[in-house]
C-alpha positions as CSV (number, residue, x, y, z in Angstrom):
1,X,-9.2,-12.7,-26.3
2,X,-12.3,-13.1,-24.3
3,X,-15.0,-11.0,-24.3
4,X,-17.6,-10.5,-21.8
5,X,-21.4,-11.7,-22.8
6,X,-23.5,-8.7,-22.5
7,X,-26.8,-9.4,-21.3
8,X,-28.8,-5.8,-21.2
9,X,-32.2,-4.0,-21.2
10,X,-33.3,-1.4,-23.3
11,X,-33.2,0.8,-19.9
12,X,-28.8,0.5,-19.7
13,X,-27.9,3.6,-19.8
14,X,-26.1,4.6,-23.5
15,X,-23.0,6.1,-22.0
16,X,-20.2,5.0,-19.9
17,X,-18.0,7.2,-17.4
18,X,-14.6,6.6,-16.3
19,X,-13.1,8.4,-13.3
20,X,-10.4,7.8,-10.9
21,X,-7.0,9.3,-10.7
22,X,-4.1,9.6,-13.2
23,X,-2.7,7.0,-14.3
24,X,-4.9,4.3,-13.4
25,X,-6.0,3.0,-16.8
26,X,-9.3,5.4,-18.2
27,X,-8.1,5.9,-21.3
28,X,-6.5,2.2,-22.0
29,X,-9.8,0.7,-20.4
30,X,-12.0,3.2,-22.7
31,X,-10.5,2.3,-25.3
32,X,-11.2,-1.6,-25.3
33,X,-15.0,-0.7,-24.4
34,X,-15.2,1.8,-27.3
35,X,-13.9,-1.1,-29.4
36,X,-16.5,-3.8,-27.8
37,X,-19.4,-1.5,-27.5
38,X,-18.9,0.3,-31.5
39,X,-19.5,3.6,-29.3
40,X,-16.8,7.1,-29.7
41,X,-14.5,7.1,-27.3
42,X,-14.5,10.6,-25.7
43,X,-11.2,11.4,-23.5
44,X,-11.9,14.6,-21.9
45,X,-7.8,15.6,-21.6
46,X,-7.7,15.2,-25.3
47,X,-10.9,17.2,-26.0
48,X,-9.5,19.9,-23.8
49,X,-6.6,20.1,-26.4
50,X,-8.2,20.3,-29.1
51,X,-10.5,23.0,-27.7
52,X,-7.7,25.1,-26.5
53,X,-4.4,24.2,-28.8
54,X,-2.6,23.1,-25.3
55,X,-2.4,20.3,-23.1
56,X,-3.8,19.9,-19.6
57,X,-0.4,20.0,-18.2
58,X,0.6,23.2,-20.5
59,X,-2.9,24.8,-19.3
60,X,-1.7,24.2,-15.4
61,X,1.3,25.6,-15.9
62,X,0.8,28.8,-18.2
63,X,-2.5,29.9,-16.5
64,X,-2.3,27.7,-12.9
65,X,-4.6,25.0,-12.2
66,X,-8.0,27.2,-11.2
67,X,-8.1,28.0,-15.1
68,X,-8.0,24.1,-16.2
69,X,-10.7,23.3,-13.7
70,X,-12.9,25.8,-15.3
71,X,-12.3,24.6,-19.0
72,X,-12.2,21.3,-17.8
73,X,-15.7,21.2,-17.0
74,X,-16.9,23.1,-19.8
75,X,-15.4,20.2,-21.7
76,X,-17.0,17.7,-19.5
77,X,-20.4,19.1,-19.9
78,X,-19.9,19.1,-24.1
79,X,-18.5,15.3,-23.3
80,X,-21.6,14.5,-21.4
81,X,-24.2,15.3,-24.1
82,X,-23.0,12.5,-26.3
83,X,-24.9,9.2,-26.5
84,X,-23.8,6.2,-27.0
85,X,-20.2,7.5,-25.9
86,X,-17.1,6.5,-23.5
87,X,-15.9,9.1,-21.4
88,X,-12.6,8.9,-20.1
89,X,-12.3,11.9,-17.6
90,X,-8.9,13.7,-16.3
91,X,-8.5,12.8,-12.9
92,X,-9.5,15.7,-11.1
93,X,-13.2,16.6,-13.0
94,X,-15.0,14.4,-11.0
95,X,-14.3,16.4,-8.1
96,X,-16.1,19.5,-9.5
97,X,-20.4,19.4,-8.9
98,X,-21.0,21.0,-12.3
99,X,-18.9,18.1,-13.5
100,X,-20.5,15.0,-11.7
101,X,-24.2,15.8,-12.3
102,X,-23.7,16.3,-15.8
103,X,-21.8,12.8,-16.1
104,X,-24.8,11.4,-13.7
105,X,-27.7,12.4,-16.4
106,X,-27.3,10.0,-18.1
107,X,-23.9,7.9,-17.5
108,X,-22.8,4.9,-16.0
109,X,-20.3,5.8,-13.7
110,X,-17.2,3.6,-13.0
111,X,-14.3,4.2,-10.3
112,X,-11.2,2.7,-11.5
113,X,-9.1,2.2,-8.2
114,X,-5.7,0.8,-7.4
115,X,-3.2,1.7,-4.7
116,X,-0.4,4.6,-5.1
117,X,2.2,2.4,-5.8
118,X,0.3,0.4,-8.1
119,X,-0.2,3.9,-10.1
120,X,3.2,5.4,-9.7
121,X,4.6,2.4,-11.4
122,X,2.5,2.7,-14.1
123,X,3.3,6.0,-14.7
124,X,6.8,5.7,-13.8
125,X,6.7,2.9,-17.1
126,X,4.4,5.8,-19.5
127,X,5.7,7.4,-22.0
128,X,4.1,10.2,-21.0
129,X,5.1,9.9,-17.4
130,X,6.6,13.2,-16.9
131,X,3.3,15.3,-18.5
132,X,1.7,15.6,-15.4
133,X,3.0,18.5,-13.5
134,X,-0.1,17.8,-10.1
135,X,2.0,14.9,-9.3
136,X,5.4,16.4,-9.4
137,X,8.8,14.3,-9.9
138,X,11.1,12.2,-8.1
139,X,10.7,10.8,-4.5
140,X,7.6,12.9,-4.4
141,X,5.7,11.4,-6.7
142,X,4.1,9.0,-5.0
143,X,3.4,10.9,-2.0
144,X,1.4,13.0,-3.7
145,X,-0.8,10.9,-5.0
146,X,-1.6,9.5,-2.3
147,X,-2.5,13.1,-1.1
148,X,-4.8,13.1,-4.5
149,X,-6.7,9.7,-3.6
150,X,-6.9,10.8,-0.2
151,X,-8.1,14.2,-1.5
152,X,-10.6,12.7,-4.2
153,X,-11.4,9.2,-2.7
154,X,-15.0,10.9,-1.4
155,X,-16.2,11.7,-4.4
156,X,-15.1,9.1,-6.3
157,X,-16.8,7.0,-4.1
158,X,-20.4,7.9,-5.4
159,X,-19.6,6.4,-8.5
160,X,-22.1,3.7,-9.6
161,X,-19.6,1.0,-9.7
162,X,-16.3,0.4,-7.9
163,X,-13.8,-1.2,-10.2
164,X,-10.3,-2.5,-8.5
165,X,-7.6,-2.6,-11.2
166,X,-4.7,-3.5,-8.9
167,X,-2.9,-6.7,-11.0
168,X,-5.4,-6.7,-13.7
169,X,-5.3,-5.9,-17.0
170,X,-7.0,-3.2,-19.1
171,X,-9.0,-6.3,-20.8
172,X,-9.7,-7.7,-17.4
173,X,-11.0,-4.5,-16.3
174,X,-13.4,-3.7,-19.1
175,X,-14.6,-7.1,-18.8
176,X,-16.0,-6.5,-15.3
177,X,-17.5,-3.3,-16.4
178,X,-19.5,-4.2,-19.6
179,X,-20.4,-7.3,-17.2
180,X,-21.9,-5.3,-14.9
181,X,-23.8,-2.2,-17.6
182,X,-25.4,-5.2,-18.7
183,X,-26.5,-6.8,-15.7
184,X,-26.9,-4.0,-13.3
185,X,-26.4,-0.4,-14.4
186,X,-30.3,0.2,-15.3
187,X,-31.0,-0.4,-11.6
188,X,-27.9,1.5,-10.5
189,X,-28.1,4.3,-12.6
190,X,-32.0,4.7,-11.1
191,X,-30.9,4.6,-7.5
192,X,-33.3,6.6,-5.3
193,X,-31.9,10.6,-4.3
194,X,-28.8,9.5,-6.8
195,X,-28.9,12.4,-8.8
196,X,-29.0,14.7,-5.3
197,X,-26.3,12.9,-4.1
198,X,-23.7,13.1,-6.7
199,X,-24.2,17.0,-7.5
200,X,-24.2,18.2,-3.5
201,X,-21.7,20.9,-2.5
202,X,-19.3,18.2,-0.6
203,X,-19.8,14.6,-0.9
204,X,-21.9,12.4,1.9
205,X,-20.0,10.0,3.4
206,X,-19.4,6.9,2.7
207,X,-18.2,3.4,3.8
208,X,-15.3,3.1,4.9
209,X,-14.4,0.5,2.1
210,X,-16.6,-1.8,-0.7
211,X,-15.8,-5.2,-1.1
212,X,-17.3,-5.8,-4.9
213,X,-15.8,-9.4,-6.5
214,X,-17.8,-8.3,-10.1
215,X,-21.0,-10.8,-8.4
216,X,-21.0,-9.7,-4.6
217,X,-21.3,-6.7,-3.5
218,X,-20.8,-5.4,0.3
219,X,-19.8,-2.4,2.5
220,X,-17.4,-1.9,5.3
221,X,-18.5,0.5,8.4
222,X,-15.1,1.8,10.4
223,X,-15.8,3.7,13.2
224,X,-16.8,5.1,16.5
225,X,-20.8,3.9,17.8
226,X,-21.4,1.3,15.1
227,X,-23.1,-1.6,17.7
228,X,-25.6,1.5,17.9
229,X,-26.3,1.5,14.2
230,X,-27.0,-2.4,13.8
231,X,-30.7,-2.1,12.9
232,X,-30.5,0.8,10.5
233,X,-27.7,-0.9,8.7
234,X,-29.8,-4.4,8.9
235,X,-32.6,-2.1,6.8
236,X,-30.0,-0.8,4.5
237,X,-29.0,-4.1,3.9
238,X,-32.6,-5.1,3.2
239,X,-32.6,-8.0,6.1
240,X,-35.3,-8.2,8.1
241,X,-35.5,-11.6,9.5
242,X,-33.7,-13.2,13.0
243,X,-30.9,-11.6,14.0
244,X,-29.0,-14.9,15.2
245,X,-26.0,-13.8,17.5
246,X,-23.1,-16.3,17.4
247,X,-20.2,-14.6,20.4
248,X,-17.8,-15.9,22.8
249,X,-18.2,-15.5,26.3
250,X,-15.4,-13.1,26.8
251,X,-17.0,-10.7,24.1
252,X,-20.7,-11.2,25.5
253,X,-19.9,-10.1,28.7
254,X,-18.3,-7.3,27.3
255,X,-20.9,-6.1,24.6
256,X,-23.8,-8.6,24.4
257,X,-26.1,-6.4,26.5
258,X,-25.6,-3.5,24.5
259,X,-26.5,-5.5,20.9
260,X,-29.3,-6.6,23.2
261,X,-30.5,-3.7,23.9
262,X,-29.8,-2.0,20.3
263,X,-32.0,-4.6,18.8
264,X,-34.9,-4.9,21.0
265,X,-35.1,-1.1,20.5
266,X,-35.7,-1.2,17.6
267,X,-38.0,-4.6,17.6
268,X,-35.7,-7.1,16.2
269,X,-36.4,-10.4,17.3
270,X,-33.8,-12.8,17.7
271,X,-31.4,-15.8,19.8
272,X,-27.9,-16.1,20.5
273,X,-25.1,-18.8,21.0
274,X,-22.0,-18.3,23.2
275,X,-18.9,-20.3,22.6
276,X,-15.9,-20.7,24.6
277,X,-13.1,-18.1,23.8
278,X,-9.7,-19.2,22.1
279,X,-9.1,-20.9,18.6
280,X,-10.2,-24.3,20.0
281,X,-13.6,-23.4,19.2
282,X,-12.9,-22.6,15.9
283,X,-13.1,-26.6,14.8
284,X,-16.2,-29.4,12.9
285,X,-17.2,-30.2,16.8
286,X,-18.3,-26.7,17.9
287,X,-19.5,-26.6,14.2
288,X,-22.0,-29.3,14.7
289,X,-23.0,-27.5,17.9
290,X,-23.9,-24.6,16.0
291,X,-26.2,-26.7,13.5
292,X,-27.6,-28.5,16.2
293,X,-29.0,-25.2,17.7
294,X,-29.7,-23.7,14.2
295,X,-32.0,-26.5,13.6
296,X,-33.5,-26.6,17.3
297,X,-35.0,-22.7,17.0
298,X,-36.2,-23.3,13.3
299,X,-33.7,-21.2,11.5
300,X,-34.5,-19.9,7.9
301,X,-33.3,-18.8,5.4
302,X,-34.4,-15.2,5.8
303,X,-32.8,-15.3,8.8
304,X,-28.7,-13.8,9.6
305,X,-26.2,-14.8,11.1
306,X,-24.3,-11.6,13.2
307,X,-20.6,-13.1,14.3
308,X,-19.7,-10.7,16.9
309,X,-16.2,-11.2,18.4
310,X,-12.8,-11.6,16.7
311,X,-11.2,-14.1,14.3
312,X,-12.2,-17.5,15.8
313,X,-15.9,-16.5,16.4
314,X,-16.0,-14.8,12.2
315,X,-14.8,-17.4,10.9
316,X,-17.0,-20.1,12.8
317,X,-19.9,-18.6,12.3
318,X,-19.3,-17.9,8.9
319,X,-18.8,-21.8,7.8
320,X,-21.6,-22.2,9.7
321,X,-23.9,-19.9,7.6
322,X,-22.2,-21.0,4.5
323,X,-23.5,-24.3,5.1
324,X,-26.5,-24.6,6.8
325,X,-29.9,-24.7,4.6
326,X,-26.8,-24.1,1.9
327,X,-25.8,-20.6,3.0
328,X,-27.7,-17.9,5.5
329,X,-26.7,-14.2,5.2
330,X,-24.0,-13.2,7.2
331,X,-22.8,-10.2,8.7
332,X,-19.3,-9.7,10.4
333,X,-19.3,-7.4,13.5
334,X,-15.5,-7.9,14.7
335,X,-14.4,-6.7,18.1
336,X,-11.4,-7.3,17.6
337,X,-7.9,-5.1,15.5
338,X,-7.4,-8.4,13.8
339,X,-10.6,-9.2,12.9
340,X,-11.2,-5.7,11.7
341,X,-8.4,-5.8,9.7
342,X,-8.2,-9.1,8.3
343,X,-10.4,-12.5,8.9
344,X,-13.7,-10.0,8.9
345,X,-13.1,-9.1,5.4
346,X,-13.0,-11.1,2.2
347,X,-15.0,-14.5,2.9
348,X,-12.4,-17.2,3.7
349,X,-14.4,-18.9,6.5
350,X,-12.9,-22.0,7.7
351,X,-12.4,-24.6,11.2
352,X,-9.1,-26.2,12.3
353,X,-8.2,-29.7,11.9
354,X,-5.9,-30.9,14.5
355,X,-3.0,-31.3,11.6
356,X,-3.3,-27.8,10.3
357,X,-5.0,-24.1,10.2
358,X,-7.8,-23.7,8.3
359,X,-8.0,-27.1,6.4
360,X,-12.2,-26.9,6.1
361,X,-13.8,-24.1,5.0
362,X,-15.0,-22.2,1.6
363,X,-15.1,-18.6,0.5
364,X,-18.3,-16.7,1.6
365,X,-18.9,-12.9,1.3
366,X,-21.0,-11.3,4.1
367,X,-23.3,-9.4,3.6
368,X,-21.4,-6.2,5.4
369,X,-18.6,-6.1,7.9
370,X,-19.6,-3.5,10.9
371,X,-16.4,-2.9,13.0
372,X,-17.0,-0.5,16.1
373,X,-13.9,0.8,17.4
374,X,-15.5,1.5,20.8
375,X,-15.4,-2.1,21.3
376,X,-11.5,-2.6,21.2
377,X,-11.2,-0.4,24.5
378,X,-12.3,-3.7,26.4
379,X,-9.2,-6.1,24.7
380,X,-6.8,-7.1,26.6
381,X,-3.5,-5.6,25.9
382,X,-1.9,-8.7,24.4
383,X,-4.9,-9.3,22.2
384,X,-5.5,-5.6,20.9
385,X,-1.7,-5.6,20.1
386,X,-1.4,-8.6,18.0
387,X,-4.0,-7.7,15.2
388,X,-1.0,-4.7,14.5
389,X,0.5,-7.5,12.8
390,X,-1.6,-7.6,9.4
391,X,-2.2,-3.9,9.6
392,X,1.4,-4.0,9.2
393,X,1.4,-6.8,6.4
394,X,-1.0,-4.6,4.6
395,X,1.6,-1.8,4.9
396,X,4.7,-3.8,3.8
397,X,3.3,-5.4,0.8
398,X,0.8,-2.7,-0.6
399,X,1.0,1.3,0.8
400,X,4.4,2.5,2.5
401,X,2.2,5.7,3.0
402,X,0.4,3.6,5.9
403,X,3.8,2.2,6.7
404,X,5.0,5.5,7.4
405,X,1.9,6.5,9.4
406,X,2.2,3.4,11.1
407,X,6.0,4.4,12.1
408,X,5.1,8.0,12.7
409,X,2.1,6.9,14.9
410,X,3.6,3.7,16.5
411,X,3.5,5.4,20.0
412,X,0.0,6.7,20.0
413,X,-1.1,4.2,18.2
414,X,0.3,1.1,20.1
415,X,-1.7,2.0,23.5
416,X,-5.6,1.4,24.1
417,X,-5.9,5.0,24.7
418,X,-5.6,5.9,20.9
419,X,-7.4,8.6,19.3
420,X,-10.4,7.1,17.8
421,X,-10.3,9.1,15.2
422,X,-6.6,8.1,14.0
423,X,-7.7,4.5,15.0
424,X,-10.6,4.7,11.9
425,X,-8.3,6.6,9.1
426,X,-6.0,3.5,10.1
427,X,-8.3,0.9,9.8
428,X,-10.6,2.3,7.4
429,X,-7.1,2.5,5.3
430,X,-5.8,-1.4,5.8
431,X,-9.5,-2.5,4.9
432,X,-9.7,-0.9,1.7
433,X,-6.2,-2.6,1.0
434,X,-7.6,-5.7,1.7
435,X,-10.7,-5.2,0.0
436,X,-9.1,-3.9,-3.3
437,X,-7.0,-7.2,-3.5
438,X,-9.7,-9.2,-2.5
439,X,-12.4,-8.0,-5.0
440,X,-10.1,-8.5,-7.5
441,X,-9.4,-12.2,-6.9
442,X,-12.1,-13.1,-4.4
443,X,-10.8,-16.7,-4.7
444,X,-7.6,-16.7,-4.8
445,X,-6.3,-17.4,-7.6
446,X,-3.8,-14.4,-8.2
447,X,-2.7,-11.2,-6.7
448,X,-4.5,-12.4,-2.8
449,X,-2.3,-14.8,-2.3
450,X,0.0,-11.5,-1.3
451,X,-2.0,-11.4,1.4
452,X,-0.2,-14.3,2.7
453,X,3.1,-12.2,3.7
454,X,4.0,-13.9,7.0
455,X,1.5,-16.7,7.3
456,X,3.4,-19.5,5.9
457,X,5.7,-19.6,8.7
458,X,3.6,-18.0,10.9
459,X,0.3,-20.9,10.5
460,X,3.3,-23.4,11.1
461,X,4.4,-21.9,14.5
462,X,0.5,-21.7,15.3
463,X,0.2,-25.4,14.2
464,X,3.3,-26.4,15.9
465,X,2.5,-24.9,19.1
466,X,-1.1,-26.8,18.9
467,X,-3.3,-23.2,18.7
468,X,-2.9,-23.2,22.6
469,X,-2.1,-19.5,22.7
470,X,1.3,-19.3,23.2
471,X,1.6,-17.7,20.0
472,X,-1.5,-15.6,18.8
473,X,-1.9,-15.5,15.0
474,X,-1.0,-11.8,14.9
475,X,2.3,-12.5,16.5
476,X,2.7,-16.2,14.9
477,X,2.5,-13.5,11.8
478,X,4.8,-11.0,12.8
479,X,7.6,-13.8,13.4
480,X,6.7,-15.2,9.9
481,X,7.2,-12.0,8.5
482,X,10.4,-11.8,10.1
483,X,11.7,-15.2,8.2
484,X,9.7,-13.8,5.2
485,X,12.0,-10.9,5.2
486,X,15.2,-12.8,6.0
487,X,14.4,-15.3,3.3
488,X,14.3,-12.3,1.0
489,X,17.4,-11.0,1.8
490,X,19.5,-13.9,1.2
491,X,17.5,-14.2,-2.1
492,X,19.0,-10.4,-3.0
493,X,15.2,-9.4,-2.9
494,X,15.6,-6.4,-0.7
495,X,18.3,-4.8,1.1
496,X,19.0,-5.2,4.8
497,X,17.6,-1.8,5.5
498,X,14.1,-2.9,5.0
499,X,14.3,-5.9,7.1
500,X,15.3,-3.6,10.1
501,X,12.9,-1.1,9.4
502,X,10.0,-4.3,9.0
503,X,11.9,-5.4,12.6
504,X,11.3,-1.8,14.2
505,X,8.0,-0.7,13.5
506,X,7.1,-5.2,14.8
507,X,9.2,-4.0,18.1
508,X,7.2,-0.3,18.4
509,X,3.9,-2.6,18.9
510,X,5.6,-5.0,21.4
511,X,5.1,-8.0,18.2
512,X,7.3,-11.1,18.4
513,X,10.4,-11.2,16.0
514,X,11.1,-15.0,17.0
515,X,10.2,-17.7,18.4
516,X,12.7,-19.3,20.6
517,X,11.8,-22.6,22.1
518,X,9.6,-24.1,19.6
519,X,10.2,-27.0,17.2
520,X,11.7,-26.1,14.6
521,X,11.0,-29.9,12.8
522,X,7.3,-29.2,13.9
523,X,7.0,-26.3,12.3
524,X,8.6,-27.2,9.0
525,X,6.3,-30.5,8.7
526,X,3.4,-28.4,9.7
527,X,4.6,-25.7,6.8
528,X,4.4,-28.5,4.1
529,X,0.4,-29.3,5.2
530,X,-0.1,-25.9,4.6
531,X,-3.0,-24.7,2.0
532,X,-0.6,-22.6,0.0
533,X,1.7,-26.0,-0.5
534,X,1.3,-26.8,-4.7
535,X,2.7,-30.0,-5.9
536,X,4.5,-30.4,-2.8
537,X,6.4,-27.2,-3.2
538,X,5.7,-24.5,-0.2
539,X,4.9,-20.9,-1.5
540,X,6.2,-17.7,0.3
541,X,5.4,-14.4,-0.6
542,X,8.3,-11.9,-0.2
543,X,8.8,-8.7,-0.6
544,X,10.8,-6.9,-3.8
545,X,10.8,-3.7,-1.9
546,X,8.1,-1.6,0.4
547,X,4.9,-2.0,-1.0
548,X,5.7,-5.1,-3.7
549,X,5.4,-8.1,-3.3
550,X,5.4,-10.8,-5.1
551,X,4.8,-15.0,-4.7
552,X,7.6,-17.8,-5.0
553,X,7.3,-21.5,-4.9
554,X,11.8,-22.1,-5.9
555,X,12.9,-21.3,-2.1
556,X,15.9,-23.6,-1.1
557,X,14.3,-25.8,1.3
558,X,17.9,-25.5,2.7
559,X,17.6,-21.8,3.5
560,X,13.9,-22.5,4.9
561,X,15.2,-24.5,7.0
562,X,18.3,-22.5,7.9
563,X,15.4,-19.6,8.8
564,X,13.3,-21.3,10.8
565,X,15.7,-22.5,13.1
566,X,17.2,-19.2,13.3
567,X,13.8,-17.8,14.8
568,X,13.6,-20.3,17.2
569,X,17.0,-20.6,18.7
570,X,17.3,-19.2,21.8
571,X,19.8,-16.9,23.3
């Protein structure tokens, strides 16, 4: 077993706090840093029994939940005057203010977070699965706790480190934490107004997600007037060089004045360059372009790069500033659903070679992702549609909650007129999906490559049709998904009931479930000069049921085949 090096002042803090809901690993986790720190471990369910001769769950239900609550913190409070200690706390204390600014004093506070289905299975596999009477039995488990993250998420989210558990193991987990007490929890712990902030009435809020791979660290804004915002998030962010615009034409016209106008109001100097829309930009010409005019205003490295548009312009502009002068900071301001909900978030930046999608590139975290919903009112219908299809991915492989919504919803949801309120709970929803899988393998080498759901197939139509827009990438997706799903059934994966449902909630949005009329031989040969091709074999990720999914690389190559003609046979 490895252990992480340790690396600390004499100023780290001499306790470390565990929160996040039931089931998600406190008490496994606490117990391997107990173990690797010599420090008690102090679980706060088991000090309740001992205190009172009766479990949490027979406390809840002989004297009702308000009772707990109050000798829960009591117990908390006795918990938090031990140093060196581990606290592992029941899954509801953090939500009381008594509770957090006791744990604040002097603890290192650490959110363990996975997805509901990623917890109900746990539980589900526990043997003490059916102690927990919050959570309920049967087909409502999981629903309700998803109410309880949605319920608790705020205040977890003032914890002084985020740590995503979802496919990792307890090890892993404690791993990142000790990693991070040693290298950062003096400075984190001494955050200024910290202390005011965790003990207030009702927690601030927050960002919409974190994106934290264990050595980068960034937020993600969803919501209504964010292009207003830019310069007091650049401050937050501690920038304060250039603001260097990189936007297509189509977006400029639409927005560039405003960002214009933000940022001179507020004295920010700075120079743009406008590409031509569409994914033909997105390629080592329009590349060398960009370096060219990096290196004709002087750029440094104090300097960032603001990629304001969708897909192609993010992930241009991001190779660029990986690149130049060996990386400039970077800051994603998508306009568009699919950047907001996909290429804008976890650092793959790449260009297109003629013979495939994405072939250059590297993985580079921005500094923040700023997505403005305002700005998706000027899309055209086709465009704001087809970014549905990774919301939807996100769905299928990781939360049938937001499936559901996204089925409930699909009406109001589908037109430009939206509510922008439901539009951020959305999309503030998918992105911390895809920021709890990427921060756990930021370079995917594990669990992202779930993330993939759609795109094998779907980067083959792309590459078959030569990126000219007859398919977009959200609907090259949505078809891919749809062989995804096919595959799956003939593999005895999933039933046919969640291919239909998959094929439904694709039609509700007005996404593509075929292809008919392109090369099916062009597609295949395109599919095995895809990145995700390993020793010649293609991967697909498919689904074991709503919200799982899982990776193979033993697909017949007859029943690709057999597929991918399928979806492009016309009537």
């Amino acid at each position: 077993m490895a252990t992480a090096t340790m690396t600390t002042t004499v100023d780290a803090p001499q306790q470390i706090v565990l929160v996040g809901l039931s089931g998600v690993g406190k008490s496994a986790v606490g117990a391997i840093l107990a173990r690797r720190l010599g420090w008690p471990l102090i679980d706060t369910d088991d000090l309740v029994t001992q205190r009172e001769g009766q479990t949490p769950a027979q406390i809840i239900s002989d004297r009702g939940e308000p009772a707990f609550r109050e000798i829960e913190a009591r117990a908390v409070v006795e918990a938090a005057k031990q140093s060196p200690a581990v606290i592992a706390t029941g899954g509801g204390a953090f939500q009381q203010q008594k509770s957090r600014l006791a744990l604040a004093e002097r603890g290192f506070i650490c959110y363990l977070d996975a997805t509901a289905t990623e917890i109900a299975r746990r539980l589900r596999n526990a043997p003490d699965a059916s102690d927990r009477p919050l959570l309920g039995t049967g087909a409502e488990f999981e629903t309700r706790l998803q109410l309880l993250d949605d319920e608790r998420r705020p205040a977890y989210s003032h914890a002084d480190l985020w740590v995503p558990v979802q496919g990792i193991d307890a090890e892993q987990a404690a791993s990142r934490i000790i990693e991070a007490w040693g290298r950062e929890a003096a400075a984190l712990t001494r955050m200024p107004l910290r202390l005011e902030r965790l003990s207030a009435p009702r927690p601030s809020s927050v960002p919409a997600a974190v994106v934290d791979t264990g050595h980068e660290r960034y937020p993600i804004w969803v919501g209504t007037g964010q292009l207003d915002r830019l310069p007091e998030r650049l401050r937050m962010l501690g920038l304060n060089g250039r603001v260097l615009l990189v936007s297509d034409q189509s977006v400029m016209d639409a927005h560039g004045a405003k960002v214009a106008q933000v940022l001179d109001g507020a004295g920010i100097a700075g120079s743009s360059y406008i590409i031509p829309a569409g994914e033909a930009s997105k390629s080592l010409r329009v590349a060398d372009e960009l370096y060219r005019w990096l290196s004709g205003i002087k750029a440094e490295r104090r300097d960032v790069i603001v990629a304001l548009g969708g897909g192609v312009v993010g992930d241009l502009a991001g190779y660029v500033a990986a690149t130049y002068l060996r990386g400039l900071p970077l800051v994603q301001m998508p306009t568009s659903v699919l950047a907001m909900n996909d290429a804008s978030i976890g650092g793959k930046v790449a260009v297109d070679l003629p013979s495939g999608k994405n072939l250059v590139g590297a993985f580079y975290q921005p500094r923040a992702v700023i997505a403005d919903i305002d700005t998706i009112r000027t899309l055209p219908r086709r465009a704001y549609v087809e970014g549905f299809g990774e919301v939807i991915k996100h769905a299928l492989i990781l939360d049938p909650g937001l499936f559901h919504d996204l089925e409930r919803h699909a009406g109001a949801i589908a037109t430009q007129a939206a509510d922008p309120a439901l539009l951020t709970a959305i999309f503030s929803r998918s992105a911390r999906l895809k920021a709890l899988i990427v921060s756990t393998d930021p370079l995917e080498r594990g669990i992202r490559a779930i993330l993939n759901y759609g795109h094998t197939i779907g980067h083959g139509i792309e590459t078959a049709t030569a990126f000219g827009g007859e398919y977009l990438h959200g609907e090259a997706v949505a078809v891919g998904m749809m062989g995804a799903a096919r595959i799956a059934v003939r593999m005895g994966l999933h039933d046919e009931e969640l291919l239909a449902r998959q094929a439904d909630l694709l039609r509700a949005f007005g996404l593509p479930l075929s292809a008919p009329g392109v090369d099916a031989r062009a597609i295949l040969e395109a599919m095995t000069m895809d990145k995700k091709v390993v020793g010649g074999r293609m991967r697909f990720v498919l689904l074991n049921g709503l919200g799982r999914a899982s990776v193979h690389d033993a697909v017949p190559e007859a029943l690709v085949s057999e597929v991918v003609r399928s979806l492009v046979k016309q009537d």
